[in-house]
One Martini backbone bead per residue (centre of mass of N, CA, C, O) as a GRO file, in nm:
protein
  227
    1UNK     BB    1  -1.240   2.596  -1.138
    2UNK     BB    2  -0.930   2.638  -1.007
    3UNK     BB    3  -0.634   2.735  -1.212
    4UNK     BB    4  -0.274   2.600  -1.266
    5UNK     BB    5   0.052   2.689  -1.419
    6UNK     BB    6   0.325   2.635  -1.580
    7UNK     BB    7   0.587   2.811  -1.742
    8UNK     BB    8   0.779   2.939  -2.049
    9UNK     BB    9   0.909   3.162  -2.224
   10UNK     BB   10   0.942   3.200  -2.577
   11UNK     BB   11   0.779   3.466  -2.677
   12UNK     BB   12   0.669   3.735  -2.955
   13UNK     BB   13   0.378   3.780  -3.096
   14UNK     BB   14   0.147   3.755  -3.426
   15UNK     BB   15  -0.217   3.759  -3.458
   16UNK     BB   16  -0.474   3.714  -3.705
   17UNK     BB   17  -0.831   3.737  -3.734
   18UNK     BB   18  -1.118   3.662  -3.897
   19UNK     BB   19  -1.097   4.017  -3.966
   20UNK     BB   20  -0.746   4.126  -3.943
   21UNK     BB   21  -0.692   4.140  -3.630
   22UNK     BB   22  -0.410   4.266  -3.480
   23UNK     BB   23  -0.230   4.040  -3.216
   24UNK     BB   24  -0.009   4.070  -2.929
   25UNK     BB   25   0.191   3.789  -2.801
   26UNK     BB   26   0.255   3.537  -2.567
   27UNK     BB   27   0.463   3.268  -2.578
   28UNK     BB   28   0.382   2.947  -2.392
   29UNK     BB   29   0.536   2.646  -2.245
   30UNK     BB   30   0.305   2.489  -2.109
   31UNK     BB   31   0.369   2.247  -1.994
   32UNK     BB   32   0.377   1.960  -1.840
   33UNK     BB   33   0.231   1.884  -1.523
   34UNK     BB   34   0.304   1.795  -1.192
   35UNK     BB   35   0.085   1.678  -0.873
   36UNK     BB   36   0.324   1.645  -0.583
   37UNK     BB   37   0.114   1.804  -0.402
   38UNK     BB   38  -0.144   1.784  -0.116
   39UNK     BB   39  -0.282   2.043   0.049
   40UNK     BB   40  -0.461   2.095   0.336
   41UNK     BB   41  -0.616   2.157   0.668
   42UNK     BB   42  -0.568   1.950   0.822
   43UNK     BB   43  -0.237   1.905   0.787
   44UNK     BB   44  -0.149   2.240   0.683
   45UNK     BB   45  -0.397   2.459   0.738
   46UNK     BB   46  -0.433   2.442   0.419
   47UNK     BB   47  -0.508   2.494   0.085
   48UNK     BB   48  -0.319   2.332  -0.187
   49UNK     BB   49  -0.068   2.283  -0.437
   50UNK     BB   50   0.170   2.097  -0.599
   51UNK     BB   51   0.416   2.195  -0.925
   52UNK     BB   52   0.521   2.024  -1.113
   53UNK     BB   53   0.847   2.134  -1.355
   54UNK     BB   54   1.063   1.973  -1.532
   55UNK     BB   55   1.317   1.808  -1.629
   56UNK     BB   56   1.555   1.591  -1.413
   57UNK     BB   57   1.843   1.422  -1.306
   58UNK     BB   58   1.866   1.238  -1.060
   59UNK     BB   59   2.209   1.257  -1.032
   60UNK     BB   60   2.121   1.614  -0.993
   61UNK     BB   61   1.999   1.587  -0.723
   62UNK     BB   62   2.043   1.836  -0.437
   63UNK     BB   63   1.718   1.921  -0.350
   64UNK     BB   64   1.453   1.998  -0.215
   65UNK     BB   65   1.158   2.076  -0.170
   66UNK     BB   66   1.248   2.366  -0.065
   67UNK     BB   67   1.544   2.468  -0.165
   68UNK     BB   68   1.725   2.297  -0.025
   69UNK     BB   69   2.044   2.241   0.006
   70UNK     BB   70   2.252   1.948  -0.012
   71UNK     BB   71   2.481   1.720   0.093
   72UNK     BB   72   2.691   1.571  -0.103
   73UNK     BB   73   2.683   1.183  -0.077
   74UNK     BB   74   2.802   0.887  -0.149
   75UNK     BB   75   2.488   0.777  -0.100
   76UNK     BB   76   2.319   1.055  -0.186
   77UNK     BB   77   2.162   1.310  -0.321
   78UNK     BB   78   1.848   1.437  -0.331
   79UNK     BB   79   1.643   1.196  -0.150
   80UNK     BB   80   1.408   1.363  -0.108
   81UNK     BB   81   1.272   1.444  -0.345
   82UNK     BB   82   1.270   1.186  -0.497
   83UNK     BB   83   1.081   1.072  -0.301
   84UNK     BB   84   0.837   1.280  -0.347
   85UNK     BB   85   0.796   1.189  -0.640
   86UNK     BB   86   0.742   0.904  -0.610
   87UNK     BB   87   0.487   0.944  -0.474
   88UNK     BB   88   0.349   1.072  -0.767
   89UNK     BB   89   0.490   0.897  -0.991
   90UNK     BB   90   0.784   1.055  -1.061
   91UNK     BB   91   0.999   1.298  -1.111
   92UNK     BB   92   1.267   1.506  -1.106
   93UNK     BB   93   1.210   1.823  -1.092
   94UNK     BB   94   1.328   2.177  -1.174
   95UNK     BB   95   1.045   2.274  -1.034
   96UNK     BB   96   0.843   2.436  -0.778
   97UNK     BB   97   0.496   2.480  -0.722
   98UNK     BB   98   0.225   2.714  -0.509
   99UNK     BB   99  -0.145   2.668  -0.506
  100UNK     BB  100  -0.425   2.823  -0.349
  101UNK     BB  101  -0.670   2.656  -0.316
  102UNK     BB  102  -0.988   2.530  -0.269
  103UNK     BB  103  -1.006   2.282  -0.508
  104UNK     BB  104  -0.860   2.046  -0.435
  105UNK     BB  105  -0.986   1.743  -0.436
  106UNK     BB  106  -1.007   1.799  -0.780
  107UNK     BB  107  -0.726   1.695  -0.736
  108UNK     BB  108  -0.452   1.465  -0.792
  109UNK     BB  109  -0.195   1.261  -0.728
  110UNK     BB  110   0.002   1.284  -1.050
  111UNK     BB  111  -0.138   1.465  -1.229
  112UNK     BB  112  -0.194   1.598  -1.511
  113UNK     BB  113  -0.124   1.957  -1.636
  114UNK     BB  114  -0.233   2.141  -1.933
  115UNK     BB  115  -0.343   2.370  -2.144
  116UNK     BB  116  -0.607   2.306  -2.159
  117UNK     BB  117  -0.718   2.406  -1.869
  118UNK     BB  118  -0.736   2.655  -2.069
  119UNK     BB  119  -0.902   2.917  -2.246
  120UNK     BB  120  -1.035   3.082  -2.450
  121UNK     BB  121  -1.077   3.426  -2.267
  122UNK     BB  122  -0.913   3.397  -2.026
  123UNK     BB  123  -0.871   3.511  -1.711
  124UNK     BB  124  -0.523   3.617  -1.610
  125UNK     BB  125  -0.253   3.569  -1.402
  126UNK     BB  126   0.157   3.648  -1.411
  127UNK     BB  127   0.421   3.542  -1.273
  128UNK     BB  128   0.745   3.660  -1.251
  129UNK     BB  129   1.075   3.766  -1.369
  130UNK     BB  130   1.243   4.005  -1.430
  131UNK     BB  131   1.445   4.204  -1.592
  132UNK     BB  132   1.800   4.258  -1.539
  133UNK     BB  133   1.953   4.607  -1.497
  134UNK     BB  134   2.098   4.679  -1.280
  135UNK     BB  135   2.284   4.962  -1.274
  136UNK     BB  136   2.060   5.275  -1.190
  137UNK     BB  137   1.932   5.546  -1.222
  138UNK     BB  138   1.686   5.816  -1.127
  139UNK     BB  139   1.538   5.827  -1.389
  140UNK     BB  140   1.535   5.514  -1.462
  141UNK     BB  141   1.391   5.381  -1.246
  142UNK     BB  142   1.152   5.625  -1.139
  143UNK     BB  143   1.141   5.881  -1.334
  144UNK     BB  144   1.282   6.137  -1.317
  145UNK     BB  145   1.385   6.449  -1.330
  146UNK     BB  146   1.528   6.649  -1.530
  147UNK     BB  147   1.778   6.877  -1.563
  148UNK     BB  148   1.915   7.125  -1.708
  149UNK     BB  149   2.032   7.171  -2.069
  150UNK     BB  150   2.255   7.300  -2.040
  151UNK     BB  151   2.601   7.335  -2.015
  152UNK     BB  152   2.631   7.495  -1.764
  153UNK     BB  153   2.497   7.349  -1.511
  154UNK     BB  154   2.603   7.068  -1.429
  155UNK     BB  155   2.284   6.947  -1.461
  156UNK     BB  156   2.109   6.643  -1.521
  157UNK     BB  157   2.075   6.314  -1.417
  158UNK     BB  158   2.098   6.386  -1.147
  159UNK     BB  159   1.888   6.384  -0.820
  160UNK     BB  160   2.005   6.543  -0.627
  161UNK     BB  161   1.927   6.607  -0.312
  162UNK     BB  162   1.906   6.417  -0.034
  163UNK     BB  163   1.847   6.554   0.216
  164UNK     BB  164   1.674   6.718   0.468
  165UNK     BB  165   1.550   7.045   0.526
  166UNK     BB  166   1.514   6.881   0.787
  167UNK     BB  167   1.519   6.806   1.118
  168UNK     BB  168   1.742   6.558   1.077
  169UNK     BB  169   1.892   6.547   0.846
  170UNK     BB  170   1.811   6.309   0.615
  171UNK     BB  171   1.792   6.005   0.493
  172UNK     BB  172   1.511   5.834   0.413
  173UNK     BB  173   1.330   5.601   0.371
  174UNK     BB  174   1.264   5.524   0.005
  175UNK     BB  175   1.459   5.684  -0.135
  176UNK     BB  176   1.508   5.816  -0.441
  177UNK     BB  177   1.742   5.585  -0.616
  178UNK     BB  178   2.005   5.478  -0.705
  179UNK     BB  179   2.020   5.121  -0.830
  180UNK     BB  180   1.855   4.806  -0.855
  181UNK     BB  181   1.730   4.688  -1.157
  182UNK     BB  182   1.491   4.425  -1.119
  183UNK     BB  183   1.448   4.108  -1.063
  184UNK     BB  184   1.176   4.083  -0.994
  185UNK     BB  185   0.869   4.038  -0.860
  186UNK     BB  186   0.597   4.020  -1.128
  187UNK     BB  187   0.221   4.083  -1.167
  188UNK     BB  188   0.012   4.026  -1.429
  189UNK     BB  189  -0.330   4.148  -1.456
  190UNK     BB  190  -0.590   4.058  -1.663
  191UNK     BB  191  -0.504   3.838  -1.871
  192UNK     BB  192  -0.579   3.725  -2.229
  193UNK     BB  193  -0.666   3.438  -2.387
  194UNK     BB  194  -0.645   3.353  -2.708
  195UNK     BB  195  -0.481   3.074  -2.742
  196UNK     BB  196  -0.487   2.732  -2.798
  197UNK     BB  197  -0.243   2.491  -2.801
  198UNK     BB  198  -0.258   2.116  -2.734
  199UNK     BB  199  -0.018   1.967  -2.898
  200UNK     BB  200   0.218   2.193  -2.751
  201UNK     BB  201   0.135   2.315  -2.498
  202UNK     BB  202   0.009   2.668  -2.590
  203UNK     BB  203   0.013   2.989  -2.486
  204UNK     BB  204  -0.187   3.284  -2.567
  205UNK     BB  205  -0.088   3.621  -2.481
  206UNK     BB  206  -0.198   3.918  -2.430
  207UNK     BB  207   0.025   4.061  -2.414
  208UNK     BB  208   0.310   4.123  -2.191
  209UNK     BB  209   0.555   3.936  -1.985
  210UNK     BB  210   0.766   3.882  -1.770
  211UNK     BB  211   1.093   3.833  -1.876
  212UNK     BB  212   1.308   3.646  -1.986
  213UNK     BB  213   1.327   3.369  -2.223
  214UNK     BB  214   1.318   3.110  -2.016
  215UNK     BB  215   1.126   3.195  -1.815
  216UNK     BB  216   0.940   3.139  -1.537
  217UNK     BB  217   0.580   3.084  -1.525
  218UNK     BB  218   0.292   3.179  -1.391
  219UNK     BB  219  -0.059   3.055  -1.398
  220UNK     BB  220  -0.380   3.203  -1.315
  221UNK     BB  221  -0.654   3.277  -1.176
  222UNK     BB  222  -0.818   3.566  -1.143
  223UNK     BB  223  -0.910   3.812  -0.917
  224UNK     BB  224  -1.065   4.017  -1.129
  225UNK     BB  225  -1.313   3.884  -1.212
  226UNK     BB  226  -1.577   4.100  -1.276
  227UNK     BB  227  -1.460   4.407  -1.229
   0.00000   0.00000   0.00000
């Protein structure tokens, strides 16, 4: 079974096992999640489910389950998503994300997804927002060489010449250069659970997940398993 939930990153930390091998953690606040849409072949072309994460108060909830903001009007705005989850038995969430999977038939609308769904050794994929960097040169972004360290070069970590040396003598599209660094979708593969709290529905996964702390995370079985 395909299996897959949301979660907001704790921070990180180390466990240590009955060996006394100490391993480095993240720790993640998976679900519980609520499934608020079951998407087919016969009806939208395709399967996947779609997964409400985080409590929202109804009275403040201004956009659709698609993410477009709708215009507040007093007779009530953001009554499409309500409504949305109201078929699913639930309330509007924070949260929606799409998970394709071949095996929705095994999902119920309305089911609870828990830190369970996932065990101690499962290997996942983990997609996240990096954290962002602002305006970053290109030795820090691109990881580029610096110029010489003398006094007088007065090139240390300048780009050097941007355009090319051969006609048309232009800057080509892609040229490694300074910019915004960071807040990108980043997905790290192949990653190991170590540990399963089921009761605080608590998710340690073995090394870095991207993202800053209290950032949204998705969590997937990995498409690498096995190889």
């Amino acid at each position: 079974m395909k299996k897959a939930i949301l979660a907001t990153k704790v921070g990180m930390t180390q466990i240590f096992d009955e060996n006394g091998v100490l391993t480095p953690v993240t720790v993640l606040q998976a679900g519980p999640c609520v499934v608020t849409q079951i998407k087919t072949v016969e009806n939208d072309g395709y399967d996947a489910i779609q997964v409400g994460f985080g409590e929202k108060k109804e009275r403040v909830t201004t956009k659709d389950v698609s993410g477009k903001k709708v215009i507040r009007n007093p007779h009530g705005a953001g009554k499409a998503e309500v409504g949305h989850a109201k078929k699913a038995g639930t309330t509007p969430k924070a949260f929606y994300r799409e998970f394709r999977l071949e095996n929705t038939a095994e999902y119920e609308l309305g089911a609870e997804i828990k830190a369970d769904v996932f065990a101690a050794g499962d290997k996942i994929d983990v997609t996240a927002k990096s954290k962002g960097k602002g305006y970053a040169g290109g030795l820090k972004r691109h990881g580029l060489k610096s110029g010489p360290s003398g006094h007088g070069s007065k090139y240390h970590r300048h780009a050097g010449s941007n355009g090319s040396a051969t006609t048309p003598g232009r800057v080509f599209k892609g040229k490694k250069m300074p910019g915004h660094m960071g807040s990108v979708r980043v997905t790290i593969q192949n990653l190991e659970v170590v540990k399963i709290d089921v009761e605080n529905n608590v998710i340690l996964v073995k090394g870095a997940v991207p993202g800053p702390k209290k950032s949204l995370v998705m969590i997937k079985d990995t498409v690498k398993s096995g190889k």
